[in-house]
PQR file with spaces between the fields and no chain letter, atoms N, CA, C, O and H, PARSE charges and radii, in Angstrom:
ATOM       1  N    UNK     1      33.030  265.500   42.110 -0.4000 1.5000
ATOM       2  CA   UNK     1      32.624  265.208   40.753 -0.0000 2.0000
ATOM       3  C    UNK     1      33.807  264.577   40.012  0.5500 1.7000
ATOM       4  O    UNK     1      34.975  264.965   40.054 -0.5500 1.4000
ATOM       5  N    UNK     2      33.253  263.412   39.243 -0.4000 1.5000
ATOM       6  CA   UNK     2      34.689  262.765   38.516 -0.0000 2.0000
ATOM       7  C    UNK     2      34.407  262.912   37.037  0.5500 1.7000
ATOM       8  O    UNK     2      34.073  261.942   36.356 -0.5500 1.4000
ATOM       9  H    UNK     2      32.305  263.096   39.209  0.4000 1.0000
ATOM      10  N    UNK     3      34.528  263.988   36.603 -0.4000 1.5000
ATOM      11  CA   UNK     3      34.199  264.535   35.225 -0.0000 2.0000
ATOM      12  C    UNK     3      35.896  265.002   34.998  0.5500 1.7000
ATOM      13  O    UNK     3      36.333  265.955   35.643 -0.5500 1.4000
ATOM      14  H    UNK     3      34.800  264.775   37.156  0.4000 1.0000
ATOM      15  N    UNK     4      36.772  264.250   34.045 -0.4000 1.5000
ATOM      16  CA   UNK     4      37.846  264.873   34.132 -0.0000 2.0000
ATOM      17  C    UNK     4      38.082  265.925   33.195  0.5500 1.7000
ATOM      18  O    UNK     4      39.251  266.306   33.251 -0.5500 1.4000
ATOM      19  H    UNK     4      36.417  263.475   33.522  0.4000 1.0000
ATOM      20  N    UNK     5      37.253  266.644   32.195 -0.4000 1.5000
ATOM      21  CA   UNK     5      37.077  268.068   31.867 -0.0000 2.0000
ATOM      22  C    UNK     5      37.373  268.841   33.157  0.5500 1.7000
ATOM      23  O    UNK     5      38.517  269.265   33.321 -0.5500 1.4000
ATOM      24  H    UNK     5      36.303  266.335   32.150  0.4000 1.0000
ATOM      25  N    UNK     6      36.369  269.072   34.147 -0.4000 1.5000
ATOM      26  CA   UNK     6      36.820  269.671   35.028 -0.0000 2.0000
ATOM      27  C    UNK     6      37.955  270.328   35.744  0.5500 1.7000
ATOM      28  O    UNK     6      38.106  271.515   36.032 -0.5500 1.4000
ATOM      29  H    UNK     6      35.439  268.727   34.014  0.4000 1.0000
ATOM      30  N    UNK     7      38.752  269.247   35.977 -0.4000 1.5000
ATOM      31  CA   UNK     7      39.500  269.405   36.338 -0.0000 2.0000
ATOM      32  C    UNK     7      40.826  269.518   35.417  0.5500 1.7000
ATOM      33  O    UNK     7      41.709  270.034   36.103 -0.5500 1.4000
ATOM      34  H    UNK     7      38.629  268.283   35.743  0.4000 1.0000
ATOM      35  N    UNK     8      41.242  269.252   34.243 -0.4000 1.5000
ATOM      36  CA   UNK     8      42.323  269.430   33.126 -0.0000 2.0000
ATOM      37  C    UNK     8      41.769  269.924   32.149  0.5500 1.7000
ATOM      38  O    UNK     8      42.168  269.699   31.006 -0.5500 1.4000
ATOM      39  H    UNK     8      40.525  268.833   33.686  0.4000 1.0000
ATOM      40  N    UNK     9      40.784  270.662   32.408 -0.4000 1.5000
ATOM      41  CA   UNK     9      40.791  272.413   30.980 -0.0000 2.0000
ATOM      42  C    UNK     9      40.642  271.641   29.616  0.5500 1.7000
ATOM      43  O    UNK     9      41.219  271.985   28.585 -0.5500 1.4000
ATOM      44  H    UNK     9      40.460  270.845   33.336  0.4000 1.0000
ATOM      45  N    UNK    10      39.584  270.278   29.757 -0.4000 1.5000
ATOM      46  CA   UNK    10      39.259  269.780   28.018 -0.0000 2.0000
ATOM      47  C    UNK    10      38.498  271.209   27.376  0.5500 1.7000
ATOM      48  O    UNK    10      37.767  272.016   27.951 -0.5500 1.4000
ATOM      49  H    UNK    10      39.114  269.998   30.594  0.4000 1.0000
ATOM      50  N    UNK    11      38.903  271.178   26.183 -0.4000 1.5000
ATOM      51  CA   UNK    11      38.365  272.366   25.372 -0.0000 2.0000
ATOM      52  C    UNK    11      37.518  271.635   24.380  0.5500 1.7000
ATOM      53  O    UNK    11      37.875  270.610   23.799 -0.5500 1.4000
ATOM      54  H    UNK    11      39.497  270.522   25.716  0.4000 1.0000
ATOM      55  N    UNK    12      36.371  272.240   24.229 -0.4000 1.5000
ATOM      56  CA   UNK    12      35.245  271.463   23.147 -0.0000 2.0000
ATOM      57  C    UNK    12      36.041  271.844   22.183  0.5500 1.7000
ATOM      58  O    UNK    12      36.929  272.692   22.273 -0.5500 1.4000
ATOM      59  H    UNK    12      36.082  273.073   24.701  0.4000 1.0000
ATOM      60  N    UNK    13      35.622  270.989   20.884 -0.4000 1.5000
ATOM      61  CA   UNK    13      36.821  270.763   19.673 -0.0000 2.0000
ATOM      62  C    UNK    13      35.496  270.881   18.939  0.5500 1.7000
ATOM      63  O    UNK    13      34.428  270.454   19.379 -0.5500 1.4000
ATOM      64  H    UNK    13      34.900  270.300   20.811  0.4000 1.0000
ATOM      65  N    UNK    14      35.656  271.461   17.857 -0.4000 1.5000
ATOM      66  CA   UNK    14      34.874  271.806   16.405 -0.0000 2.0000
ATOM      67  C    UNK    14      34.297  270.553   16.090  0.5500 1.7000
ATOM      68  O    UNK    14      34.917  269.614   16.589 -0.5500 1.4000
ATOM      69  H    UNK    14      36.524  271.808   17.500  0.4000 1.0000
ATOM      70  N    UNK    15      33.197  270.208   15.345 -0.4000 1.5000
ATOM      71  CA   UNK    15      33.122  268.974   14.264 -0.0000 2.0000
ATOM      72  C    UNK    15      33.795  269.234   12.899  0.5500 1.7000
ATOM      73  O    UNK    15      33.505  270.150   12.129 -0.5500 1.4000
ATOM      74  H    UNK    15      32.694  270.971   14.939  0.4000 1.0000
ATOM      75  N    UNK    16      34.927  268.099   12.681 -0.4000 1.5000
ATOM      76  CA   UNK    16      35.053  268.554   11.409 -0.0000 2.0000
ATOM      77  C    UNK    16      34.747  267.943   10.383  0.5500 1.7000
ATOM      78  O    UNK    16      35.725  267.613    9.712 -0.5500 1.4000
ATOM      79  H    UNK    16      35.163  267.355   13.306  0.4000 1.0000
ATOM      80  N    UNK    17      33.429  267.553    9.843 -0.4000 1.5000
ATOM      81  CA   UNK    17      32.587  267.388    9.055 -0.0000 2.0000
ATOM      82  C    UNK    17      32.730  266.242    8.579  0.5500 1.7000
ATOM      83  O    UNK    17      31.922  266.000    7.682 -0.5500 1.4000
ATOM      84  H    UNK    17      32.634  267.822   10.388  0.4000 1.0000
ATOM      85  N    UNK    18      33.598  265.248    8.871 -0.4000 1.5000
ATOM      86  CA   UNK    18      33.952  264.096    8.687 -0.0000 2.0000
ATOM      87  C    UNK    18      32.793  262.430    9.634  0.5500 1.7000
ATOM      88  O    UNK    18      32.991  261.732   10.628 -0.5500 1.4000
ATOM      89  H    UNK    18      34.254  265.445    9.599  0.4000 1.0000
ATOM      90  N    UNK    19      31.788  262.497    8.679 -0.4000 1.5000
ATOM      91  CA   UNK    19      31.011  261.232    9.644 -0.0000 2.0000
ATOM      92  C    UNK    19      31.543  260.244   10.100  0.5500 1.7000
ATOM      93  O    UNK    19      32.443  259.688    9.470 -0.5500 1.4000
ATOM      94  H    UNK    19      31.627  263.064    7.871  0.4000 1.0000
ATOM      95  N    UNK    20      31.077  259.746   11.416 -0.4000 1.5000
ATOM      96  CA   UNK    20      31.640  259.199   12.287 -0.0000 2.0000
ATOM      97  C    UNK    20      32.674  257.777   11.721  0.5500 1.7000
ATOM      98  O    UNK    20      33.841  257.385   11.744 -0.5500 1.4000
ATOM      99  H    UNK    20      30.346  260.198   11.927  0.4000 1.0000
ATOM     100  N    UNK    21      31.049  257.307   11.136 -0.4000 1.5000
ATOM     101  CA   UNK    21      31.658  255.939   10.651 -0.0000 2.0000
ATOM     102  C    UNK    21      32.658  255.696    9.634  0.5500 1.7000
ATOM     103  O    UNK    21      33.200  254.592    9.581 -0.5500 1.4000
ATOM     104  H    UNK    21      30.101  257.626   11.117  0.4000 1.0000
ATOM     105  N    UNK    22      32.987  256.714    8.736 -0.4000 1.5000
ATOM     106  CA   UNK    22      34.074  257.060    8.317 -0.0000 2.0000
ATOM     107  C    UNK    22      35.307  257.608    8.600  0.5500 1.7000
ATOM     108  O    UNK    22      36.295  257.534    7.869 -0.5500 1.4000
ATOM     109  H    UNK    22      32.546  257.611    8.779  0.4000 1.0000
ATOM     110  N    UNK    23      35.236  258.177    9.705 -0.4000 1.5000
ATOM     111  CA   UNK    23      36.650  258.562   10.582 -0.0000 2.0000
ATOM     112  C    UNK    23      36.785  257.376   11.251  0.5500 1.7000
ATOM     113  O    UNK    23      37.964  257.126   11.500 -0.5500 1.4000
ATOM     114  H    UNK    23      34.433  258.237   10.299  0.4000 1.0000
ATOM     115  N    UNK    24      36.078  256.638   11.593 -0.4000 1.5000
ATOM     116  CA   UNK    24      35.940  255.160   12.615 -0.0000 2.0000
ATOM     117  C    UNK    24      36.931  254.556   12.022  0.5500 1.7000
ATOM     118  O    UNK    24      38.042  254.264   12.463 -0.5500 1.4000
ATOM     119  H    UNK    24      35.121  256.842   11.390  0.4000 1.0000
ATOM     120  N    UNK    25      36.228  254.301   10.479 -0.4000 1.5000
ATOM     121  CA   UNK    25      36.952  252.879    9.775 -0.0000 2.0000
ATOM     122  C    UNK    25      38.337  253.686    9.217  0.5500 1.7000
ATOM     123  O    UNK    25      39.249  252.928    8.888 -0.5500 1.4000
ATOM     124  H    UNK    25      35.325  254.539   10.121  0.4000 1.0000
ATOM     125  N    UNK    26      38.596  255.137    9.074 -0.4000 1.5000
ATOM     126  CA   UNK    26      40.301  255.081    8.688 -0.0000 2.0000
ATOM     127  C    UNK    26      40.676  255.250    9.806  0.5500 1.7000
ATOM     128  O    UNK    26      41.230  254.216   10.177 -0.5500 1.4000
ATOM     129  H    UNK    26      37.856  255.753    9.342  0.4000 1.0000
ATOM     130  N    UNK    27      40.681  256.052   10.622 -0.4000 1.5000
ATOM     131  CA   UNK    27      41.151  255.658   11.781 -0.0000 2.0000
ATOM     132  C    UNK    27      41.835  254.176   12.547  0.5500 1.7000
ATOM     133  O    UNK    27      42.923  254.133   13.122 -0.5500 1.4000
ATOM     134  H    UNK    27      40.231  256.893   10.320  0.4000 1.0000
ATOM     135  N    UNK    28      41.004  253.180   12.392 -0.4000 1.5000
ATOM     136  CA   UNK    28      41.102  252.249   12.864 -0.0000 2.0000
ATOM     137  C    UNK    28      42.004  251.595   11.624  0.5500 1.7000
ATOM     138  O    UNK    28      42.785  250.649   11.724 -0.5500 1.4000
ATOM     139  H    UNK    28      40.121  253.215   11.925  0.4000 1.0000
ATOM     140  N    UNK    29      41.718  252.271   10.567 -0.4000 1.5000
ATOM     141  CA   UNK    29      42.993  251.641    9.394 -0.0000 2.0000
ATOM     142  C    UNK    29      44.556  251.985    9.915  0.5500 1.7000
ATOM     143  O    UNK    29      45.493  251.205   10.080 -0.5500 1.4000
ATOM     144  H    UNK    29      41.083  253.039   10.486  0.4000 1.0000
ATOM     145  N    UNK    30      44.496  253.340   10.099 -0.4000 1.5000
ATOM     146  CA   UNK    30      45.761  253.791   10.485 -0.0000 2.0000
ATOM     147  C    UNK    30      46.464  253.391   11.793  0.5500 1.7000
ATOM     148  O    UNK    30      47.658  253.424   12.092 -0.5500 1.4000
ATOM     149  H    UNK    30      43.734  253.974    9.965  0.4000 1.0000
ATOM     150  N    UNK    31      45.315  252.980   12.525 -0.4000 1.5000
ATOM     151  CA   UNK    31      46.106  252.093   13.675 -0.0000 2.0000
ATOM     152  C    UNK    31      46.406  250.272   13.691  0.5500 1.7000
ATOM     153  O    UNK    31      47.163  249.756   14.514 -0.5500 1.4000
ATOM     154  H    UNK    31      44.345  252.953   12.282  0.4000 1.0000
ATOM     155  N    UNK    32      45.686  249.518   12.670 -0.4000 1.5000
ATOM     156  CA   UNK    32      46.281  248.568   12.525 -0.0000 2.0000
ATOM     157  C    UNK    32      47.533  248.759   11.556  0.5500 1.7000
ATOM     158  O    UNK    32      48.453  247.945   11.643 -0.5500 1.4000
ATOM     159  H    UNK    32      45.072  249.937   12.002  0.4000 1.0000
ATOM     160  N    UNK    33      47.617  249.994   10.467 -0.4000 1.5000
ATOM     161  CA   UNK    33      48.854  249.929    9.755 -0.0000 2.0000
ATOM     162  C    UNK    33      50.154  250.425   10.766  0.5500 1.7000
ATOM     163  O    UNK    33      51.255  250.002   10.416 -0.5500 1.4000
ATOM     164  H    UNK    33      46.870  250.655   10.396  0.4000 1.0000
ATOM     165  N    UNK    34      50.104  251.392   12.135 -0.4000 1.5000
ATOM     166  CA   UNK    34      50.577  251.662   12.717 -0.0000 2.0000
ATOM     167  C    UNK    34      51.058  250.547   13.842  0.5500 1.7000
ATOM     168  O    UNK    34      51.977  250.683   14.649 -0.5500 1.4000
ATOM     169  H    UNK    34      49.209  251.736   12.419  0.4000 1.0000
ATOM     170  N    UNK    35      50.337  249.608   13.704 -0.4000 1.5000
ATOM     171  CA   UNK    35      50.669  248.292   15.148 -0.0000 2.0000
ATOM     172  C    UNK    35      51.582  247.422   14.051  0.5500 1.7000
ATOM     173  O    UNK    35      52.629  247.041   14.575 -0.5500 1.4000
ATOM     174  H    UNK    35      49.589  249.498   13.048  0.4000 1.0000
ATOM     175  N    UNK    36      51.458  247.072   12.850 -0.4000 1.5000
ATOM     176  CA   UNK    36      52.017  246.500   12.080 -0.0000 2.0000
ATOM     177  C    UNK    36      53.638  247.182   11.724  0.5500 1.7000
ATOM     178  O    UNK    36      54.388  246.225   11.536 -0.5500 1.4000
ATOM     179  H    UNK    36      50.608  247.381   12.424  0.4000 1.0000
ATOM     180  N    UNK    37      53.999  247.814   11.653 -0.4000 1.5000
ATOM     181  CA   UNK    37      54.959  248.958   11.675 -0.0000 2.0000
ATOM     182  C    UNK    37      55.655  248.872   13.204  0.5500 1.7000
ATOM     183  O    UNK    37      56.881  248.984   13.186 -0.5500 1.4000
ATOM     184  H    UNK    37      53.389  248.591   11.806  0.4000 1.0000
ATOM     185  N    UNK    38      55.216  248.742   14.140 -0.4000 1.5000
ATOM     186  CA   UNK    38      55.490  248.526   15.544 -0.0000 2.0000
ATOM     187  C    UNK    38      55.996  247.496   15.360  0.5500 1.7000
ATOM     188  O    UNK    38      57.163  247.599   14.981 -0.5500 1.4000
ATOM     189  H    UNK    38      54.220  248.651   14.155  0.4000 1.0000
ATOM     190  N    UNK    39      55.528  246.243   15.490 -0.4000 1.5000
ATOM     191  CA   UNK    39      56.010  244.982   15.673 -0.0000 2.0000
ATOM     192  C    UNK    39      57.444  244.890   14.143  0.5500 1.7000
ATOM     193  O    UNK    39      58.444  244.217   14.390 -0.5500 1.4000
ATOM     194  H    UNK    39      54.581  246.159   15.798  0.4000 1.0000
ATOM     195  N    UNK    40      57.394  245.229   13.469 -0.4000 1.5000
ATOM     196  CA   UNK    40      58.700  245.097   12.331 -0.0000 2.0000
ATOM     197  C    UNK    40      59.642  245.868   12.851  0.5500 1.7000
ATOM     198  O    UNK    40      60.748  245.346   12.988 -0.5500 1.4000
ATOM     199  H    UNK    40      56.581  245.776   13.268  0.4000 1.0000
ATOM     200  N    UNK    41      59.469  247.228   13.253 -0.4000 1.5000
ATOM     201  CA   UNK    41      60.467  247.735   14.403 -0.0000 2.0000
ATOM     202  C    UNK    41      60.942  246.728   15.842  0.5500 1.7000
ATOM     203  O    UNK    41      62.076  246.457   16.236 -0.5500 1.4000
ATOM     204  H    UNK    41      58.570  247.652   13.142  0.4000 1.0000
ATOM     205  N    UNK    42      59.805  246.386   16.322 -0.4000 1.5000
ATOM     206  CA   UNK    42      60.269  245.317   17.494 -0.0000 2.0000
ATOM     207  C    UNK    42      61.255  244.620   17.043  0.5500 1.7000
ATOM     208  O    UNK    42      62.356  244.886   17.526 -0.5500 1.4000
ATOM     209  H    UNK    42      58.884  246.605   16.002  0.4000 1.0000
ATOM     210  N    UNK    43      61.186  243.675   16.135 -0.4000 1.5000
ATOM     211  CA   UNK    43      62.046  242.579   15.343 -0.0000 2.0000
ATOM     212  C    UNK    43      63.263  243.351   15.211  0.5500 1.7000
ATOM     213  O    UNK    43      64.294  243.034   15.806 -0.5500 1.4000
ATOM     214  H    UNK    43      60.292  243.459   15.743  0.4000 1.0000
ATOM     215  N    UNK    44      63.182  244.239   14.538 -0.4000 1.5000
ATOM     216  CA   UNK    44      64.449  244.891   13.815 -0.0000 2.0000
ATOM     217  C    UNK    44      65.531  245.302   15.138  0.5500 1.7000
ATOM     218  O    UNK    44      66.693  245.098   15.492 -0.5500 1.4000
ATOM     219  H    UNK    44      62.345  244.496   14.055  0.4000 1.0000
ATOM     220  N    UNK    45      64.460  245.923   15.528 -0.4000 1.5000
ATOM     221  CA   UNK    45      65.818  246.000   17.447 -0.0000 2.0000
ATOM     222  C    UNK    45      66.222  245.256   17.954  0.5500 1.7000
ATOM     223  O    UNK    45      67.443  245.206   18.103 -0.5500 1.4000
ATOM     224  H    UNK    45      63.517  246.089   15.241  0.4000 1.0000
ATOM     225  N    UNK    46      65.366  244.288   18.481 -0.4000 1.5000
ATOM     226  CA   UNK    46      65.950  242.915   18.912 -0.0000 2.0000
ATOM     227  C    UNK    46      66.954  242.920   18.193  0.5500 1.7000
ATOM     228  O    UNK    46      68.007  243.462   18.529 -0.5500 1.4000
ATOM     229  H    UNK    46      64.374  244.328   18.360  0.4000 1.0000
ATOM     230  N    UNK    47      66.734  242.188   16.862 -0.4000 1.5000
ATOM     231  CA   UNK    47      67.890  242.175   16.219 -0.0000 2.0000
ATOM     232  C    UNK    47      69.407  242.629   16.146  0.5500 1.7000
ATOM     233  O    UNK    47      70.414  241.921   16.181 -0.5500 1.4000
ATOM     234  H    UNK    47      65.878  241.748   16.588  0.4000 1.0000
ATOM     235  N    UNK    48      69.314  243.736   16.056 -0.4000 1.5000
ATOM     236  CA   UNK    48      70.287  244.539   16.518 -0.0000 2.0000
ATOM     237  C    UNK    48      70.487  244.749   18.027  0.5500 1.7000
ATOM     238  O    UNK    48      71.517  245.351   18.332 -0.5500 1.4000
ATOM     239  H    UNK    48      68.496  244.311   16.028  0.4000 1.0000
ATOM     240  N    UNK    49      69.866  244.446   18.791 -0.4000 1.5000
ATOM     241  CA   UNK    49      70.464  244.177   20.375 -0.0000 2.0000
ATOM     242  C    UNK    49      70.938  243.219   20.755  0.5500 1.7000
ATOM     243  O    UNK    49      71.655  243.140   21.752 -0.5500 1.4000
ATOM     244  H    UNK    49      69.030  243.957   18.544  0.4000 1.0000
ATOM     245  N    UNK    50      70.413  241.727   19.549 -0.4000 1.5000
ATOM     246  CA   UNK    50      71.256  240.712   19.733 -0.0000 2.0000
ATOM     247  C    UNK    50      72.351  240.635   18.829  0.5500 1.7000
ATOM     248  O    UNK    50      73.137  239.728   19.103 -0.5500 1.4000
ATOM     249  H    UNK    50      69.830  241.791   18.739  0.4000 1.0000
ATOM     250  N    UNK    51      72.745  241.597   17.431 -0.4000 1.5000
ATOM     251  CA   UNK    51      73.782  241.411   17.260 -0.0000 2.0000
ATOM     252  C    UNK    51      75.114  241.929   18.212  0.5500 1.7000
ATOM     253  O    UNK    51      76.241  241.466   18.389 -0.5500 1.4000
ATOM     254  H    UNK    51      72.106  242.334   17.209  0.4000 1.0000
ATOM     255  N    UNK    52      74.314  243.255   18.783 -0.4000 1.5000
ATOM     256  CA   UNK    52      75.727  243.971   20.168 -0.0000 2.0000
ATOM     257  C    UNK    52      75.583  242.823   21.416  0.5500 1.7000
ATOM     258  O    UNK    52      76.477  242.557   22.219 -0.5500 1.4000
ATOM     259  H    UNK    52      73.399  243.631   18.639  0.4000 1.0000
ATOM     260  N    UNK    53      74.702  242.426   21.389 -0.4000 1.5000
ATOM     261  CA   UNK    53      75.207  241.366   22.582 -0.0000 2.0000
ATOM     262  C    UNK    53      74.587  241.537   23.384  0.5500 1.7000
ATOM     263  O    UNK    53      74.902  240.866   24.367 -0.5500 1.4000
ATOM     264  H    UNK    53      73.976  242.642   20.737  0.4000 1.0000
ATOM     265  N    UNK    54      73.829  242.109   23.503 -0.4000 1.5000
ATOM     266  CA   UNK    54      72.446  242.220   24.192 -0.0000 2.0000
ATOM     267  C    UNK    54      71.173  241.488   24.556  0.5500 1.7000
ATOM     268  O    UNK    54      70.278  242.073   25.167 -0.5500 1.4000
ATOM     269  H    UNK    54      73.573  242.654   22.704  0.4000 1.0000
């Protein structure tokens, strides 16, 4: 059986009263504000790996 509950102990999780399509759309807010935040970090290291010489 390839159910991976099975085998790594998933535990059913509560609903927490939050409808879908509304956890969807912040959710998906917080991960484009989170990829955006990523890439300005990318820059910023580079940066600083090319000022040490890197």
């Amino acid at each position: 059986m390839l159910t991976p509950g099975r085998y790594v102990g998933a535990a059913q999780q509560e609903d927490d009263g939050e409808p879908f399509a509304e956890k969807m759309a912040r959710l998906s807010a917080q991960w484009r504000e989170l990829r955006e935040e990523a890439a300005r970090l990318d820059v910023a290291i580079e940066a600083n790996l090319k000022e040490l010489g890197f």
